[in-house]
C-alpha positions in Angstrom: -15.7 -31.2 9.6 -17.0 -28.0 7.6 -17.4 -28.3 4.0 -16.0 -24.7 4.1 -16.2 -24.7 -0.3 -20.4 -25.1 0.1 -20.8 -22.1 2.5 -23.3 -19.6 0.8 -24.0 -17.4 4.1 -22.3 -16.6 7.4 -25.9 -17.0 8.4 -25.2 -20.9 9.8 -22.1 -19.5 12.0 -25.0 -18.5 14.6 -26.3 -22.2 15.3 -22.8 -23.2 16.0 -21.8 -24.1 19.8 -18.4 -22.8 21.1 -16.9 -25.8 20.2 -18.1 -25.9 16.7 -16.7 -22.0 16.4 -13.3 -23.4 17.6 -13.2 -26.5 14.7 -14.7 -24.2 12.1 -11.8 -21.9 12.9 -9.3 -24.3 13.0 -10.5 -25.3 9.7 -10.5 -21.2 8.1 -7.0 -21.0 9.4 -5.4 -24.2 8.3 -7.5 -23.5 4.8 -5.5 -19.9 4.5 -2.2 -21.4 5.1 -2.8 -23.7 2.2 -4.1 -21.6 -0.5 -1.7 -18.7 0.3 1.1 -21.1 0.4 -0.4 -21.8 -3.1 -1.0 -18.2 -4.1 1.1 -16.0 -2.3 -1.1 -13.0 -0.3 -1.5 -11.8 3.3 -0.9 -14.3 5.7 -0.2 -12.9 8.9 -2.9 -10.5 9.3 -5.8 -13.1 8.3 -4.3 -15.7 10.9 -4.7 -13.2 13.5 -8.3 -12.4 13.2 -10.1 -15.8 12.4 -11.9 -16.1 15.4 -12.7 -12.0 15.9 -13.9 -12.4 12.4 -15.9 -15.5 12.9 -17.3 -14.0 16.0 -18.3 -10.8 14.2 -20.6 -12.7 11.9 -22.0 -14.7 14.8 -23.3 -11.4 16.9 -24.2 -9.3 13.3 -26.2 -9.2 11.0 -24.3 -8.6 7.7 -25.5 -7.4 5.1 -28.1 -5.8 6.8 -25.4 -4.4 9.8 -22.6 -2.5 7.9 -19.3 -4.5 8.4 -16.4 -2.1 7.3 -12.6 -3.9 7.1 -10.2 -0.9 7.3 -7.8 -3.1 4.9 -9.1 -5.8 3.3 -6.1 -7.7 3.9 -7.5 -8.6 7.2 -11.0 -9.9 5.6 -10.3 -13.3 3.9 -12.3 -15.2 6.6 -14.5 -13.0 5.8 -14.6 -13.9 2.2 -14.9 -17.6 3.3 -17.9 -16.8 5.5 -19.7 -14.9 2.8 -19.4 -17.8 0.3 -16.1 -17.1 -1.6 -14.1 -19.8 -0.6 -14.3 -21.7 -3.8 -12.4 -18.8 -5.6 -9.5 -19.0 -3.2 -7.4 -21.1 -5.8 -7.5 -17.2 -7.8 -6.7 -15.3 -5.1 -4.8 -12.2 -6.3 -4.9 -13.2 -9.7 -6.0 -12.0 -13.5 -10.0 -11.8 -13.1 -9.3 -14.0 -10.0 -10.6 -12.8 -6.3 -9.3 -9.7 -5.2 -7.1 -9.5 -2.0 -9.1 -6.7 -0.6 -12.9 -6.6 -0.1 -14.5 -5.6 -3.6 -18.2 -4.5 -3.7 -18.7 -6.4 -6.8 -17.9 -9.4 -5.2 -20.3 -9.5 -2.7 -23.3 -7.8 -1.1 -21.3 -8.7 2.2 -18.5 -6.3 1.3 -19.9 -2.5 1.8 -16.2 -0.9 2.0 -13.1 -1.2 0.0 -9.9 0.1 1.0 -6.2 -1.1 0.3 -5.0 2.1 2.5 -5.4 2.2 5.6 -7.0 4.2 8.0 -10.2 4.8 6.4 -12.6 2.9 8.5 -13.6 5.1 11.3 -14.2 7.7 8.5 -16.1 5.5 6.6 -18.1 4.3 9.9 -18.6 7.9 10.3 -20.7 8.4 7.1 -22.6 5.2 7.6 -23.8 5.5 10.7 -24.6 9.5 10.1 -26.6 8.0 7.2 -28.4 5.2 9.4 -29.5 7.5 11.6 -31.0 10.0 9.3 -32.9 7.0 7.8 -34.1 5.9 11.7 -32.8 2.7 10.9 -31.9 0.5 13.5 -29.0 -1.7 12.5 -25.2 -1.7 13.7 -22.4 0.0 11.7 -18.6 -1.8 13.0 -15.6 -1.0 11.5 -12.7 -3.5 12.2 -9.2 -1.4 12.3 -5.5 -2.2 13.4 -4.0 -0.8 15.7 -1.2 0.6 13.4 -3.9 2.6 11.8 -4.4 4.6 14.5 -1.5 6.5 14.2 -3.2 8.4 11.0 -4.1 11.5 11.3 -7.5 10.6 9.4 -8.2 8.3 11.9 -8.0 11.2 15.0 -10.3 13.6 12.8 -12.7 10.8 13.1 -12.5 9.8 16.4 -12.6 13.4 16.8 -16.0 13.5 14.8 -17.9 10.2 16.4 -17.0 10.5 20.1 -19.0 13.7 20.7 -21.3 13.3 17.9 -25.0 13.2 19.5 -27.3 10.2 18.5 -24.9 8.0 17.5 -24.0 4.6 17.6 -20.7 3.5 15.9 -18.7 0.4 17.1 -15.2 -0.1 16.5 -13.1 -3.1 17.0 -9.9 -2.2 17.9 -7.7 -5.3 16.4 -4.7 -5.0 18.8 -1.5 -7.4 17.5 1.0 -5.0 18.1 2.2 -4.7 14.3 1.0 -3.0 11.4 3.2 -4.5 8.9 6.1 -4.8 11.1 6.3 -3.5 14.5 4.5 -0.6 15.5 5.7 2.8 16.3 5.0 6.0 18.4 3.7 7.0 21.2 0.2 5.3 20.6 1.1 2.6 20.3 3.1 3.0 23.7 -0.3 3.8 25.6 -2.2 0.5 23.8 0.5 -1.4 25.2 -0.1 0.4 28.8 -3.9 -0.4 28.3 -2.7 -4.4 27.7 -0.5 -4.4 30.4 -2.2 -2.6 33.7 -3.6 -5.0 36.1 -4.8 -2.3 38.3 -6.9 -1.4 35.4 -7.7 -5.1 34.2 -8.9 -6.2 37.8 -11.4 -2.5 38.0 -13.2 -3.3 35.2 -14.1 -6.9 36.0 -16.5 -5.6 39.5 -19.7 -6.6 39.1 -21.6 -5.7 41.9 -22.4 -2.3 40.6 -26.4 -2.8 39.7 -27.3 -2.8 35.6 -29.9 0.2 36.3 -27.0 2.1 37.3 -25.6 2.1 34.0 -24.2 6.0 33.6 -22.9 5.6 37.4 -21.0 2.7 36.4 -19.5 4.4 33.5 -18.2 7.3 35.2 -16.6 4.4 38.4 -15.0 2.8 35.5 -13.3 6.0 34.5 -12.5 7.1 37.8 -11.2 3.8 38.5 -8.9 4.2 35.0 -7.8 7.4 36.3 -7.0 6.0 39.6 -4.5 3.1 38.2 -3.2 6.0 35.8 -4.4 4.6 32.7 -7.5 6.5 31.1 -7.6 5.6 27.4 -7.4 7.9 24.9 -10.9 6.7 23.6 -12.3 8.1 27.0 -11.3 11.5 26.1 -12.4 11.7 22.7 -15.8 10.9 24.3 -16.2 6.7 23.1 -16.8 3.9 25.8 -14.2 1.8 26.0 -14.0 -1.9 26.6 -11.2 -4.2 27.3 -8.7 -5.4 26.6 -9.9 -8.6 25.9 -8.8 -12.3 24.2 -9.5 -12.2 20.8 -9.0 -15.8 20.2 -11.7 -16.9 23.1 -15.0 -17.0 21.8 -16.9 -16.9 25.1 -15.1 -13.9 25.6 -15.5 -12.5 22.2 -19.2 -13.1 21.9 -20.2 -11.8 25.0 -18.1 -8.4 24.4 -19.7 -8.0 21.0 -23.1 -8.0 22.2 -22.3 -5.8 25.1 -21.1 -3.3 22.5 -23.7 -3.8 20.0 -26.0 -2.6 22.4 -24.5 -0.2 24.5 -26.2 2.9 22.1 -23.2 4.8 22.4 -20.5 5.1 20.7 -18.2 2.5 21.2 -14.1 0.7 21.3 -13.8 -3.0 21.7 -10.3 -3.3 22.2 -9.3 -7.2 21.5 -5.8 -8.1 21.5 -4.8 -11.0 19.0 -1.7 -12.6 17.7 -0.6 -11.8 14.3 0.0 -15.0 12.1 -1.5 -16.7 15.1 -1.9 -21.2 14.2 1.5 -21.2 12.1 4.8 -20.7 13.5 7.2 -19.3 11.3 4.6 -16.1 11.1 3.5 -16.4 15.1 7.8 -15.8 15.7 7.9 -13.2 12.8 8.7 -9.5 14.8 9.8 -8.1 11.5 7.0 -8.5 9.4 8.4 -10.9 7.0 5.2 -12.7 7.0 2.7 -10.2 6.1 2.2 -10.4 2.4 4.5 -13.4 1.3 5.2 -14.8 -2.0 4.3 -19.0 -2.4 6.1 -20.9 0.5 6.3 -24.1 1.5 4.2 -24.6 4.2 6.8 -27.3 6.2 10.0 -25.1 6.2 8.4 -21.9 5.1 10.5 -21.7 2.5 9.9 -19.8 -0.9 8.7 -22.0 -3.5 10.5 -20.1 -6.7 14.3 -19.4 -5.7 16.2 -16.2 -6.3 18.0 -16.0 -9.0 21.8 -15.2 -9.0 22.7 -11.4 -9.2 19.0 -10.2 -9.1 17.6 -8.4 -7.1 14.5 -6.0 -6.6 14.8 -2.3 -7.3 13.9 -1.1 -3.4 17.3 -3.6 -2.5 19.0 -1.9 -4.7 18.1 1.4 -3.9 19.0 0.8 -0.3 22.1 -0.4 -1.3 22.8 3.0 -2.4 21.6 4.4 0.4 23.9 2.2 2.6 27.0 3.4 0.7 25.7 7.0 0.5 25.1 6.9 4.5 28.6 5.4 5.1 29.7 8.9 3.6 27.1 11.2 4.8 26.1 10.6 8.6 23.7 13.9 8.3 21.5 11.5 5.6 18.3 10.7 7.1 15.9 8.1 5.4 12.4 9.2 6.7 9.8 6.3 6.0 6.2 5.2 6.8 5.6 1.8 8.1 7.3 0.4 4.9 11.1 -1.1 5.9 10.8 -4.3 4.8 8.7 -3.6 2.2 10.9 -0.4 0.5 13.8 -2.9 1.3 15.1 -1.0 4.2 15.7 -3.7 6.7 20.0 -4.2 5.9 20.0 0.1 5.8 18.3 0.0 9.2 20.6 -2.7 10.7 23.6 -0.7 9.6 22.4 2.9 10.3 19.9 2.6 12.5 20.1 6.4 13.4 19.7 7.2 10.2 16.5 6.0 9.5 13.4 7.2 10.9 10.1 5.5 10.9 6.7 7.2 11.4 4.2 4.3 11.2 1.6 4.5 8.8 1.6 8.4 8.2 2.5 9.2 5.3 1.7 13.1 5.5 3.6 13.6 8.5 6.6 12.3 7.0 6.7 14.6 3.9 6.1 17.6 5.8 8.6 16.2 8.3 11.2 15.7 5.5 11.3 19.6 4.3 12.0 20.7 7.4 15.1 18.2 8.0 16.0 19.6 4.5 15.6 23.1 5.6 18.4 22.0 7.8 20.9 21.4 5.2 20.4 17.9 5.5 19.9 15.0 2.7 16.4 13.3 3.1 15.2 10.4 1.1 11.2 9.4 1.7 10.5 6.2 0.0 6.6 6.0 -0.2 4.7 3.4 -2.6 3.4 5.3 -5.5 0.1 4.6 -4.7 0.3 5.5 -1.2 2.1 8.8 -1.5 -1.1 10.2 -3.2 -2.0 10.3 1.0 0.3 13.1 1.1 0.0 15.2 -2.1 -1.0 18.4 -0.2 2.3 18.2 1.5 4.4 17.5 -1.3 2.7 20.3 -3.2 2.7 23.5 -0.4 5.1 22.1 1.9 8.0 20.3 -0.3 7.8 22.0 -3.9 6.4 25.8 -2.9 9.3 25.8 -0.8 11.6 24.5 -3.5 12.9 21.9 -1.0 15.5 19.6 -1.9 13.6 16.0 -0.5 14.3 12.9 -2.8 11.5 10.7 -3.1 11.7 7.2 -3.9 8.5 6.2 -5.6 8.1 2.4 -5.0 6.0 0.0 -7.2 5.5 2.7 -9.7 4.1 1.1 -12.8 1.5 -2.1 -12.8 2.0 -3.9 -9.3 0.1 -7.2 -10.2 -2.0 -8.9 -7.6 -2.5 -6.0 -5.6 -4.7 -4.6 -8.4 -6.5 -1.1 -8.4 -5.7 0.4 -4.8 -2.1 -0.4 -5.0 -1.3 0.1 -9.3 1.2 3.1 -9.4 -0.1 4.5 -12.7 -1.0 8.2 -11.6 2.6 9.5 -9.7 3.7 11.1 -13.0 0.2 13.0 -13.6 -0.3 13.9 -10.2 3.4 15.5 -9.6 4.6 16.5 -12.9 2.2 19.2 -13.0 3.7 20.7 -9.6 6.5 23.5 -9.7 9.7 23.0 -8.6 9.1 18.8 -8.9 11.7 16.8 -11.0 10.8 13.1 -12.2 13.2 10.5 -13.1 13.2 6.8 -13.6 16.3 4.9 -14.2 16.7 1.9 -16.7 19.1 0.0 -14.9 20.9 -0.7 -11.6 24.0 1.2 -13.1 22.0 4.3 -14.4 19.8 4.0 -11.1 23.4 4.8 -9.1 24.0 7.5 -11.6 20.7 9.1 -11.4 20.8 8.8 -7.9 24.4 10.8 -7.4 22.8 13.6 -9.5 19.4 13.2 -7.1 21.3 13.9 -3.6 24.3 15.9 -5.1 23.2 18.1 -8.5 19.5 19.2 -8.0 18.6 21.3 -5.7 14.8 21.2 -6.2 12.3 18.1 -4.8 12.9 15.3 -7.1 11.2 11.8 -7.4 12.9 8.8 -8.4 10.6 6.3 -9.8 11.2 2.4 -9.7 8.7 -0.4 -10.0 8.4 -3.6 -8.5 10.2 -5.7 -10.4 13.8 -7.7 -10.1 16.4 -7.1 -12.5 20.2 -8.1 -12.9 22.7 -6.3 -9.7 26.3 -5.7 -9.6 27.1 -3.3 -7.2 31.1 -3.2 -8.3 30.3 -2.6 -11.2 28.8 0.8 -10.7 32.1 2.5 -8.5 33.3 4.5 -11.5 29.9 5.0 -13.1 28.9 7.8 -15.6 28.3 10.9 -14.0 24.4 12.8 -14.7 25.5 16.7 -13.9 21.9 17.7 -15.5 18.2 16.5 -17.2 19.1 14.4 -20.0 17.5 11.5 -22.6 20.2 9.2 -23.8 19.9 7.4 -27.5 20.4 3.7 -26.6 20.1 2.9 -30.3 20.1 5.2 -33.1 18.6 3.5 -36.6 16.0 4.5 -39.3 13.2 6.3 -39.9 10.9 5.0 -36.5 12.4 6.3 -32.8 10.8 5.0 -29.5 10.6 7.2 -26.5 10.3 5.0 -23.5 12.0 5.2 -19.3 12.5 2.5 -16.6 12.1 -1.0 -17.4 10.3 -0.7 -20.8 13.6 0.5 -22.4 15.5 -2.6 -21.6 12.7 -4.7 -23.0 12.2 -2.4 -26.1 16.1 -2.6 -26.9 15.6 -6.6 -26.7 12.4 -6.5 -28.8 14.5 -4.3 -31.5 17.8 -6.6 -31.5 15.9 -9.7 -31.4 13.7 -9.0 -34.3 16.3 -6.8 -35.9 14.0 -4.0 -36.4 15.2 -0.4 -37.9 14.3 1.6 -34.7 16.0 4.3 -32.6 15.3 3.8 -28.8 15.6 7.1 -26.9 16.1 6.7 -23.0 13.7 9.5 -21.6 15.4 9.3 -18.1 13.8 12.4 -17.5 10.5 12.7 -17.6 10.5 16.4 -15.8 12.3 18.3 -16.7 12.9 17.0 -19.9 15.8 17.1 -22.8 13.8 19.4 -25.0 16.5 19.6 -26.8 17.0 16.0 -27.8 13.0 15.6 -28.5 13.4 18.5 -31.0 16.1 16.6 -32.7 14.0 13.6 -32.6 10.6 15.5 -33.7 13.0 16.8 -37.1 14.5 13.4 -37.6 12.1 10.8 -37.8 8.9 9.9 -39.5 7.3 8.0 -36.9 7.7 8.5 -33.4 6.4 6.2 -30.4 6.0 7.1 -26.9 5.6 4.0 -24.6 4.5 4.3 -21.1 3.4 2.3 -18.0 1.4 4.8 -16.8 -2.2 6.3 -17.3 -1.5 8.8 -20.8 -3.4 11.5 -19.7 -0.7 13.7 -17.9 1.9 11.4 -18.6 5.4 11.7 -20.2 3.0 11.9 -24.0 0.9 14.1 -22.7 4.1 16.8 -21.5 5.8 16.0 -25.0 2.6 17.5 -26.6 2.6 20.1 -24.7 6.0 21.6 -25.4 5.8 20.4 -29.2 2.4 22.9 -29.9 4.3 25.6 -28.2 7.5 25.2 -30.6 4.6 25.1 -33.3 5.5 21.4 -34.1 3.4 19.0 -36.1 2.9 16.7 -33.4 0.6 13.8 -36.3 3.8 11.5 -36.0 3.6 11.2 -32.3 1.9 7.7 -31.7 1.4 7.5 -27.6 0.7 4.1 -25.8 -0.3 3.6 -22.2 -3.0 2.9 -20.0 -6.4 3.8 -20.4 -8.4 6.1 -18.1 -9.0 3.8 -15.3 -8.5 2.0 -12.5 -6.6 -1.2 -13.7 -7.2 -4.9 -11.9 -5.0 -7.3 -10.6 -3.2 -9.3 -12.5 0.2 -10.3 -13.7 2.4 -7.4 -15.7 2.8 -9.6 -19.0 -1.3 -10.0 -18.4 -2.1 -6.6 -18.2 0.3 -5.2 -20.5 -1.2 -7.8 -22.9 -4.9 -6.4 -22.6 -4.2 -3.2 -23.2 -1.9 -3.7 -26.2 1.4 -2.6 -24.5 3.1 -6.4 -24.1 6.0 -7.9 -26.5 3.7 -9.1 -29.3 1.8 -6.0 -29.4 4.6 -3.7 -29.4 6.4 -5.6 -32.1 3.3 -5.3 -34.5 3.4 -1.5 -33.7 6.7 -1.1 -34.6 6.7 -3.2 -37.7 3.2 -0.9 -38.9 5.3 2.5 -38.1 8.5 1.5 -40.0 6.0 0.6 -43.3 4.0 3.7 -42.9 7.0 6.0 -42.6 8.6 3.8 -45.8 5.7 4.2 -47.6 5.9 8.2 -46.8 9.2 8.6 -48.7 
């Protein structure tokens, strides 16, 4: 038994015999299942890679050799190896241990990434860098196979394999899946490259002699060629090897020292099994497993039921989209890797030609989009809002220059939680409000959501994004047939009392309106459903009406809603001194619950409240 809490170093995972490595990662994986069962996290991905990982450390030398995880949601044997396993109880939690690799955390982690596809970028620079210094250690970057399909990822294959001096390895973790199945035709030849015993048997001869070593190179690619399967890493100029078992550790270990000294640059391709040692995510084919909420580890069950009529904003936005598609067979949802996660899995079931995924390339499918668009057809691209920063060049000279009519569904827009600063969709409204053409909107309920979304596909005809967070809220779908119709931008007063308004969109104005009933405060609450382009008209009304005006927001305030209502107050010469804004700081915010970080930065019930209270004596005492 390994007392897997005490371990300080991976450094004791190189004494162990094969049979050790197999109980220690028996151990690591029946450890994960337990505390994510406890936590929630990614479950799947770690299962897959125990032993790769565990290997890994047994062939390096990390620190000193440059481990790089292209998502850290693959590394948590990692963390266990590098001595974080005693945190594992605050996985993904407020000041807790991150989910990802975090260079605070440990000299072990030299990369962070929640996106993926940056590794072989990232390899790039650090082995350019070790060779400048003439140092002499090995730079391995661990990537999915899903990752591949970026385009990042081809300009730095494109960039290592004919770059002269250079060493890089990369491990090629081969599972099939990114989050769900993968897609394209990369991920076609990987499954050629599994599959090819002509291939397979080739490059087991061993009677070529080792001083031959450039011959044998150029036999094995002949020999490729001959069964019809030279790799695509052969022709961007890396050697290839594989595939191989990545749960065999005689197998692993002797691959990763061939590698590690080969001199060249380098692919290990190692197939695993994603959620490999626990059933219900070895059988998962849609991806259900990935990231999971806390389960019960004996019937995989969550541990904190749904509650009646909720739902989460992507389910309900799909159901939208399944009505609107029923209508409108030219719709065509255009989405990056994310189904299950955007809550596209009943849409693709039902409309299955309607829905188009491009794996993890987020560019491509904006660009994509306009031209469907340019066809006269309706195109909804529902990208995370952290993730469709990827693609802001696209949705800048491609979607808005063009004045294109794409609708984009900006998922987990607002504070995430526990997938902390990578993931946090806090910049979407600075980084698109200031582009032409773009119209913002968030809805503050299911019902206004359907509303909003009518005047998304059938009103506008510029690129508009519809914002929606992460949360779940109450869902009523028949409710919503003879809903009120949005023919233009508009704010709506929700409640009109007093000398003290509230400017607030999305979820914040159902929980201001509670805070206001509740205490039975003397506030306006003003529904800015659109944040661009704004009702300019209702803020002047506001601006002349009341004494004390505050603008609450979810987001980062610089370039936020606030920051826009300045802007067009100083150019009706307004006296903007009443304008009160409250957001988040300039920064990248942690992980942590929403009630927790709202809460430190002074934006949670409480805090509000005392705000409120303040503005309504200061604008009494003013009259």
């Amino acid at each position: 038994m390994f007392d897997l809490l005490s371990i300080k170093s991976p450094d004791f995972v190189k004494t162990l015999s094969e049979s050790e490595l197999e109980q220690l990662a028996a151990e690591i994986r029946a450890f994960i299942i337990e505390k994510v069962s406890a936590t929630g996290g990614h479950l799947s991905p770690n299962l897959g890679v125990v032993e790769l990982i565990i290997a890994m450390h047994k062939v390096f030398d990390s620190p000193k050799d440059k481990l790089i995880f292209d998502v850290g949601h693959q590394a948590y044997t990692h963390k266990i190896l590098t001595g974080r396993a005693n945190k594992f109880d605050s996985l993904r939690k407020f000041e807790g241990l991150s989910g990802y690799l975090k260079r605070d955390e440990s000299v072990h982690d030299c990369w962070e990434a929640g996106h993926s596809s940056t590794a072989i970028a990232a390899l790039a620079g650090f082995e350019i860098s070790r060779v400048a210094k003439h140092q002499t250690h090995n730079v391995v970057a661990l990537v999915g196979d899903g990752s591949l399909n970026s385009g990042l990822s081809f300009e730095a294959l494109n960039f290592i394999g004919h770059k002269p001096g250079i060493a890089p390895i990369i491990i090629l973790n081969d599972n099939e899946m990114s989050i769900s199945k993968n897609v394209g035709t990369l991920a076609k030849l990987l499954n050629s490259m599994r599959t090819n015993k002509t291939y397979l048997r080739a490059t087991r001869i061993k009677w070529i002699p080792r001083f031959f070593r450039d011959l044998k190179i150029r036999i094995g690619n002949m020999l490729r060629g001959f069964a019809k399967n030279m790799t695509i890493f052969d022709e961007f100029g890396l050697e290839y090897y594989g595939p191989i078992d990545g749960h065999n550790f005689r197998t692993l270990i002797k691959y990763l020292n061939l590698v590690k000294n080969a001199k060249r640059p380098c692919v290990l391709h190692v197939i695993t099994k994603k959620g490999k040692g626990y059933s219900f995510a070895e059988n998962d084919a849609l991806g259900l497993w990935h990231g999971v909420e806390p389960f019960d580890i004996e019937t995989g069950l969550p541990k904190h039921k749904k509650a009646e009529n909720y739902a989460s904003w992507s389910n309900i936005i799909s159901e939208y989209l399944c009505t609107f598609a029923d209508k409108d067979p030219d719709l065509r949802v255009i989405i990056p890797a994310m189904i299950n996660g955007s809550g596209l899995r009943k849409f693709q079931d039902n409309h299955p030609e309607q829905i188009i995924d491009v794996g993890i390339c987020e560019s491509f499918a904006v660009c994509m989009s306009g031209a469907l668009s340019l066809d006269n057809r309706h195109v909804f691209v529902p990208i995370y809002s952290s993730f469709l920063q990827r693609a802001y060049d696209q949705v800048s000279h491609d979607i808005a220059r063009q004045n294109l009519h794409v609708v984009f569904g900006i998922d987990r827009a607002g504070i995430v939680g526990d997938d902390g600063e990578t993931h946090q969709g806090i910049f979407d409204i600075a980084y698109l409000r200031h582009i032409p053409n773009m119209e913002i909107i968030q809805p503050m309920d299911a019902s206004e959501a359907y509303s909003l979304l009518d005047y998304a596909f059938n009103h506008t005809t510029h690129p508009i994004a519809v914002r929606y967070s992460r949360s779940k809220l109450l869902f009523e779908p028949d409710k919503y047939i003879d809903r009120l119709p949005v023919t233009k931008p508009s704010w709506v007063k929700i409640l009109a009392d007093g000398e003290v308004a509230v400017i607030c969109y999305g979820d914040n104005v159902r929980r201001v309106k509670q805070l206001i009933e509740e205490s039975n405060l003397p506030v306006s609450l003003i529904n800015a459903r659109f944040i661009k382009p704004m009702d300019q008209a209702m803020l002047l009304e506001i601006t002349d009406t009341y004494r004390s005006i505050i603008v609450l927001e979810d987001v980062v305030i610089s370039g936020g809603l606030g920051s826009y209502i300045l802007e067009v107050l100083q150019g009706h010469g307004k006296d903007t001194r009443k304008f009160r804004i409250v957001g988040l700081p300039d920064k990248f915010i942690s992980q942590g619950s929403v009630e927790e970080v709202y809460s430190l930065y002074g934006l949670d019930d409480q805090s509000l409240t005392e705000l409120i209270k303040k503005s309504i004596n200061d604008a009494t005492d003013k009259e």
